[in-house]
C-alpha positions as CSV (number, residue, x, y, z in Angstrom):
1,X,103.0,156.2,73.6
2,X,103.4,152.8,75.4
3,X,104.2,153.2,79.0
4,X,105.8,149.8,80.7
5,X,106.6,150.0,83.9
6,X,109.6,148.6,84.0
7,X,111.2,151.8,81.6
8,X,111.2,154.0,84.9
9,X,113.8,151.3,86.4
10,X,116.0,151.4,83.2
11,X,115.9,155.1,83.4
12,X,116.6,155.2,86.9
13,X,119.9,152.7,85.9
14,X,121.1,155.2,83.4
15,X,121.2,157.8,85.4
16,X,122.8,155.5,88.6
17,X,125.2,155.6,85.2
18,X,126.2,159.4,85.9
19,X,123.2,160.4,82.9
20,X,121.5,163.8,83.3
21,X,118.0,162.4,82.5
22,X,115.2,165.0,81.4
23,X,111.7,165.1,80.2
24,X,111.4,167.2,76.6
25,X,108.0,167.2,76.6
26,X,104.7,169.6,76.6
27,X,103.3,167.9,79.0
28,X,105.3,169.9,82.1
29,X,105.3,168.9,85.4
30,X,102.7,166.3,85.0
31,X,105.5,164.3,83.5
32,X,106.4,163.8,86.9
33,X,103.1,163.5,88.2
34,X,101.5,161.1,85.8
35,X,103.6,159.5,83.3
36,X,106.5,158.6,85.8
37,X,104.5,156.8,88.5
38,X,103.1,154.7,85.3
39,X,106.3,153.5,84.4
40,X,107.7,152.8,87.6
41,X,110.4,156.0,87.8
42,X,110.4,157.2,91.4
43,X,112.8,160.0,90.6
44,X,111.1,163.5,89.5
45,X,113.3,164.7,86.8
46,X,113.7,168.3,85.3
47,X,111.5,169.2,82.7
48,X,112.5,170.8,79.8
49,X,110.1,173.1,78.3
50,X,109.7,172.9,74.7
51,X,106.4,174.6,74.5
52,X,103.7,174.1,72.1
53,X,104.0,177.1,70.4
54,X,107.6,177.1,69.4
55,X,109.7,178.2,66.0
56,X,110.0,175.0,64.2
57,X,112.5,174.7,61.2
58,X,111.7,172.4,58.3
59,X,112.6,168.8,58.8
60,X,113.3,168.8,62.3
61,X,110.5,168.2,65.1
62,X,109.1,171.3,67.1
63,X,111.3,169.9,70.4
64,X,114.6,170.7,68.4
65,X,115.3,174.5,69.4
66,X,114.5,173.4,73.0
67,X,116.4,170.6,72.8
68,X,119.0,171.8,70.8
69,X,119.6,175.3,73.0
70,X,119.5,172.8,76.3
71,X,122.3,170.4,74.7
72,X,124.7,173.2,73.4
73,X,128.1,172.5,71.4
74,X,129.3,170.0,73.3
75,X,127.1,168.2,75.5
76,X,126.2,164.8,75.0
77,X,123.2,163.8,74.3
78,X,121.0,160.7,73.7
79,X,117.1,161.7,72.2
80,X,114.7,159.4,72.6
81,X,111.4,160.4,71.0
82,X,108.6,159.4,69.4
83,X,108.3,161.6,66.3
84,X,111.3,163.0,64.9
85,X,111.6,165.7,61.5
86,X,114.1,164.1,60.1
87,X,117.1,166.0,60.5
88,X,118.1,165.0,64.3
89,X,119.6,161.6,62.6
90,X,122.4,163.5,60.2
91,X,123.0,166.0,62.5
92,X,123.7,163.4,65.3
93,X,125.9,161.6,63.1
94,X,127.8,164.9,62.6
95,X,128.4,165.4,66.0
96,X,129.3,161.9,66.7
97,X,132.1,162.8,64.1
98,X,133.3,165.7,65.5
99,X,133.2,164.2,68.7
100,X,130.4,164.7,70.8
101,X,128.6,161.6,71.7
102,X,124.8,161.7,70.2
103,X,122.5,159.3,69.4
104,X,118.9,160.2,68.2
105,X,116.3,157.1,68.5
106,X,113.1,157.0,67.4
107,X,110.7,155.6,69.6
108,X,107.2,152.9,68.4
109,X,104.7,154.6,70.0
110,X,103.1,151.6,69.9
111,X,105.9,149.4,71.4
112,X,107.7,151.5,73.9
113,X,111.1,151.1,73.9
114,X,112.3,148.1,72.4
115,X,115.4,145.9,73.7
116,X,117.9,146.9,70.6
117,X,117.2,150.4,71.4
118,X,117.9,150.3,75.2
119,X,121.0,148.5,74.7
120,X,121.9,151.3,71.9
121,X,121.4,153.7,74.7
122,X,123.3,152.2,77.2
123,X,126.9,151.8,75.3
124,X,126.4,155.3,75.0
125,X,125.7,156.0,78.5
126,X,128.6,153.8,79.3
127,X,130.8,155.6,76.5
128,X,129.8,158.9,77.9
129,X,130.2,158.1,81.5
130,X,133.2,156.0,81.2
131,X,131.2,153.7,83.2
132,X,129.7,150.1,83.1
């Protein structure tokens, strides 16, 4: 994935926002330890465990049962990932509708994060926060 280092700082402003930020990822602590120093986030964040060797379920990436026990009913959440099954985009939708304020983005590896995307994210943050 594309690391800029100006994505820790827009992290950093979402969750000056009120957002519970978290790394879903495999890589552990070393999230911490080498991706966020690469993109200029000076805040460790919790790490979510979603294992390598977990139940998947067709159409939806190997994250989702992490991701999906962490979130619950009625949490928001935005997802910002690289490689998705498929699913995660309906089911948002569904819970938007019933709701609960999700938005699942799919990250370019090869880009980062574009602008359209970040902007996406942060009317939801300021939707879900009430803030802006």
């Amino acid at each position: 994935m594309y690391l800029h280092p100006q994505h820790g700082e827009w992290i950093e402003a979402l969750v000056a926002l009120g957002v519970d930020a978290v790394w879903g990822t495999t890589w552990g602590d070393m999230a911490n330890e080498w991706i966020a120093p690469r993109i200029g986030l000076t805040t460790d964040l919790p790490v979510l465990d979603v294992g390598v060797h977990v139940s998947t379920r067709f159409g939806w990436t190997s994250k989702a049962t992490a991701v999906l026990d962490y979130v619950g009913r009625d949490r928001p959440l935005a997802w910002l990932d690289e490689i998705f099954g498929g699913k995660e985009f309906g089911w948002a939708e569904d819970r938007s509708d019933l709701g609960v304020p999700t938005v699942v983005e799919q990250i370019d590896g090869s880009a980062g994060l574009a602008p359209a995307t970040r902007t996406r994210v942060e009317r939801w943050a300021e939707q879900v926060t009430g803030r802006n």
